[in-house]
N, C-alpha and C positions, 0 to 999 in steps of 0.2 A: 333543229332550232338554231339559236345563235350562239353559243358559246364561246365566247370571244377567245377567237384561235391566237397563240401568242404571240405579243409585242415582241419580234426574236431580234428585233432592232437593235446592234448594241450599244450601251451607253457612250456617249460621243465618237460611234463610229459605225453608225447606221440607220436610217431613216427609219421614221416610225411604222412599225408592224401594227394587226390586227389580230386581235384574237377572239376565238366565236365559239357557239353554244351547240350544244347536241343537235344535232337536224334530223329529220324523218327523212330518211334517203331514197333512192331511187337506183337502178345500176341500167339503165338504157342502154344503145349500141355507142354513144357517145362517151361514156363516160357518166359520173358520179357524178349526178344530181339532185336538187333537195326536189323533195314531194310534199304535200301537204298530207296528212291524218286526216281521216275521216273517224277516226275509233278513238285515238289514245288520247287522254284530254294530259295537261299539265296540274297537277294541281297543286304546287311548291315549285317554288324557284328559290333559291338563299345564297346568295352570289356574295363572295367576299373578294375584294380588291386592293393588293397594295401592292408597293414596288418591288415586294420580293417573294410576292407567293398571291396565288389563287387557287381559291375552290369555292365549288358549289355541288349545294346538296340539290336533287330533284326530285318529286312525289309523283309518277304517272299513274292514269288508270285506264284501263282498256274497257269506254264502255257500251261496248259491242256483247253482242253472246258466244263470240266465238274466240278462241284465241287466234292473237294475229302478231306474226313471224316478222319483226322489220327491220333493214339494214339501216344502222344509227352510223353516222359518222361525223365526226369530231374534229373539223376542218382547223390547221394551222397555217397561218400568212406565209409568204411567199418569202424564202432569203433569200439572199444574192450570194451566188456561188463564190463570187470572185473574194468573198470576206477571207479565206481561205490563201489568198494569192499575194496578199497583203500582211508579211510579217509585223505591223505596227500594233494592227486589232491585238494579238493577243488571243485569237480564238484557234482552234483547231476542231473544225465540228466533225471531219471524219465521213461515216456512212451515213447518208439523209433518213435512212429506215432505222437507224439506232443511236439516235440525238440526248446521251444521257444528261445533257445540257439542259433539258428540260423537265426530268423528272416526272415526266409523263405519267399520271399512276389514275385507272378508273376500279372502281369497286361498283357491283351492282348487291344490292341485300349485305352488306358489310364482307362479301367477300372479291377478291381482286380478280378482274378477271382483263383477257389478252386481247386486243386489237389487233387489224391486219392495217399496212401502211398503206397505201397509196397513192404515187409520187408521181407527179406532173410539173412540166416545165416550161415557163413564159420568158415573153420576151417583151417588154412594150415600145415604144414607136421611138426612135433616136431621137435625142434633146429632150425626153419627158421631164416634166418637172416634177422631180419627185414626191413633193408633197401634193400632187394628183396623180399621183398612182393608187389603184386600188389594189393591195396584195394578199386581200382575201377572197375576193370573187373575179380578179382577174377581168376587169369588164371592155378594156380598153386596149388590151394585150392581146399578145399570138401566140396561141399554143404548138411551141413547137416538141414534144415530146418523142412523136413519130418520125421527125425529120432527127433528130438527135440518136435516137436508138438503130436509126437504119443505118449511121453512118459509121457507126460502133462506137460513141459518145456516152461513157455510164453516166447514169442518173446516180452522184454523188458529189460531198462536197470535198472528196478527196483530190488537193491539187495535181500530185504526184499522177495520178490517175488519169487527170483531165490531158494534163500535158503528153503524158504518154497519146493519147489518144487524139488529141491533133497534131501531134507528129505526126502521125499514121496517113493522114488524112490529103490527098492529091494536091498539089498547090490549085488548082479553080477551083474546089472545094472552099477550103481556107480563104481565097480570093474573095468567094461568094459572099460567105459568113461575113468578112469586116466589111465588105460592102454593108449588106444588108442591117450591122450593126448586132451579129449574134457575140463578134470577136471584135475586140480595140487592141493596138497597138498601143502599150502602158509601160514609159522605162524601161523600153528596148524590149521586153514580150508582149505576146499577146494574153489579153483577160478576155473572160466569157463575161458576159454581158446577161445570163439568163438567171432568173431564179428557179428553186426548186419550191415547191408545197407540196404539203402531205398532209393527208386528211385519212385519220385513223377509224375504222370502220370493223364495227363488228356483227354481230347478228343480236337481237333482243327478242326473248318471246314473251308477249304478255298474256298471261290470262286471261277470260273475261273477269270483268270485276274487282279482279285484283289489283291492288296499289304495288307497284313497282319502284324500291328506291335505289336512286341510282348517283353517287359522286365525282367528283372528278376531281383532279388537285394538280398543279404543275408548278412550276418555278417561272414566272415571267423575265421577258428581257427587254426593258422598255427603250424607247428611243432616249437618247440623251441630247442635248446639246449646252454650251454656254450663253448664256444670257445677259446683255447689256442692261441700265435704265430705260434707252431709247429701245425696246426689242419689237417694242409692240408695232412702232410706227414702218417697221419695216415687216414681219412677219403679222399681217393682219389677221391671218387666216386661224392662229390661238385663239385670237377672238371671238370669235366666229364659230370656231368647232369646238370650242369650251365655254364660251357663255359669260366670260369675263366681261360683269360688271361694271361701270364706273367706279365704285369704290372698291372692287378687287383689283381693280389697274392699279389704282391711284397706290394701295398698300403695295401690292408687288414691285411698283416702280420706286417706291421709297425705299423697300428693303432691298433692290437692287443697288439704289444709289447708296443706302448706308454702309454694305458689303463689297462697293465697285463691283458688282457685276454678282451673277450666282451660274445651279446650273438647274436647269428644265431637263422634264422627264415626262413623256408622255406614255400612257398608256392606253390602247385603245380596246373597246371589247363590242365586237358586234352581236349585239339583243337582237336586230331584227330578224335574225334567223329563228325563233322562239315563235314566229308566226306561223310556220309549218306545222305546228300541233292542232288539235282541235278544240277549237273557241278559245279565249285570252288565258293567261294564266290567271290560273284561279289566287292564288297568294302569292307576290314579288314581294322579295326584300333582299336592301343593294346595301350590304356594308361597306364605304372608303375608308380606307387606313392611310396617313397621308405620310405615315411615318414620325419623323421628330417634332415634340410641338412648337416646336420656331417653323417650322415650312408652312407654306401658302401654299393652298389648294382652291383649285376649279374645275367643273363641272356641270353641263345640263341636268339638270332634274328637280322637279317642284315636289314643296314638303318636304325640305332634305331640314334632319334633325341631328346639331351634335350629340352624339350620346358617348362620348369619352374625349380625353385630351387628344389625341389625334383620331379618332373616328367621326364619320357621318351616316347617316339613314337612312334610306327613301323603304317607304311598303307603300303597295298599293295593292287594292284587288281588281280579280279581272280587268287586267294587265294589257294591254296590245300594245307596244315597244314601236315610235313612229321611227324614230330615228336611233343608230347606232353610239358606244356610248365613248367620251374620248379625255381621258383625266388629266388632270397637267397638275403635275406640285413642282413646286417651286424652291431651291435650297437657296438661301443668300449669303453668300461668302463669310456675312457677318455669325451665320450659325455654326459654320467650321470651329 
């Protein structure tokens, strides 16, 4: 499904991440791919979103006669290695397969059970503009995974490690890569240019007829940046991928100007992967938590109901998610 793999963007020091929903998997000669159900319907979805935490509950049923075996995986956006190479972030993420950074935690029946990771590594095309990168489906990107492993390249975000291992590496080797734009020359070393994603995958077996519940919960890391009055007329694309109103402009541009400037947080979570189940979900419900109640929030979604000082609502039944989902709040220096 879609369970929005996480925002691992970090606050003003990484472009904004995706994060997605349980998918009905597949394991082809290619690699981890979603499949559609023919058996296991959705019948709960209960997605909670804020800037410091998600989870959702799910209600499946297999309803087939027979029980059926499926590899679920739990796909997470793509980081950039090089966060690591850059003593300013403040991050240290370490092994890509043990990311305690995220808190990663699934229960199926209230008890917790173990994922296997699955780590893959892109490149997308030099001069991408980052905010058209896709870093949860990779659509536009090179998978170079095979070419990185052959060369003795680990698949981690250990600097230490990296460097060690293009050391190693022949000078036309090296030559190649910053050609090609896998390596940049960056204040006299070279950075990797490539992300890693990992999509956490374990085996599920449903009974017939039985209801299967199943959580998830992680710690998100959404993108940040600073925000001027004028943000919009240059960054249109908030607009656009958050559904920002006339009268949400006009508020957030005031609270920018009464605060001189704030900062933006996006968070994104891809639902369209929730289509791989069988027929729509039978019961959605999207809690937003926007945080403090001085922040401004936006997002796509009709019927959206406050139901608390920083929360919002959406339910709908039988559910088909057209578009993916992508939150913005807003802090204005004047809430400091």
């Amino acid at each position: 499904m879609r369970h929005i793999a996480l925002a691992f963007a970090a606050v003003l020091a990484l472009a904004p991440l995706a994060q997605a929903n349980d998918g009905f998997m597949g394991l082809p000669a290619g690699g981890l791919t979603l499949q559609q159900s023919a058996d296991i319907a959705m019948l709960e979805e209960d997605l909670y979103l804020a800037m410091d935490e998600v989870r959702v509950a799910y209600r499946f049923r297999n309803e087939s006669q027979a029980p059926v075996t499926a590899v679920v995986g739990f796909p997470m956006p793509g980081l950039p290695v090089s966060v690591n190479f850059d003593a300013d972030t403040g991050y240290d993420l370490g092994e890509v397969r043990d990311v305690k950074l995220l808190e990663f935690e699934t229960r199926v029946e209230g008890s917790i059970v173990q994922s296997r990771p699955m780590v893959r590594a892109f490149v997308f095309p030099r001069n991408t503009d980052w905010s058209r990168q896709d870093r949860f489906r990779f659509a536009n990107a090179t998978d170079i995974t095979a070419e990185l492993t052959a060369a003795g390249m680990p698949l981690t975000f250990d600097a230490p490690a990296i460097r060690a291992a293009w050391a190693r590496l022949p000078a036309p080797r090296k030559a190649d890569w910053i050609r090609r734009g896998l390596y940049s020359p960056d204040r006299g070393m070279e950075t990797p240019l490539w992300y890693l994603s990992t999509i956490f995958v374990r085996q599920q077996v449903f009974p017939p007829g039985r209801i299967v519940s199943v959580q998830h919960r992680y710690k998100p890391h959404p993108s940040g940046f600073v925000m001027t009055p004028d943000h919009f007329s240059y960054a249109p694309e908030l607009i656009t991928e958050n559904c920002i109103d006339a009268t949400t402009r006009r508020a957030m541009e005031q609270a920018l100007r009464r605060g001189s400037g704030g900062i933006g947080m996006v968070l994104d979570y891809v639902l369209t992967t929730a289509n791989t189940w069988k027929g729509p979900i039978r019961r959605f419900r999207l809690t937003i938590n926007k945080g403090d109640p001085g922040n401004l929030v936006s997002f796509c979604a009709t019927g959206v109901r406050k139901t608390g000082p920083t929360t919002f609502t959406v339910e709908a039944t039988d559910y088909r998610p057209d578009r993916d989902l992508s939150v913005l709040v807003l802090k204005s220096n004047s809430n400091r």
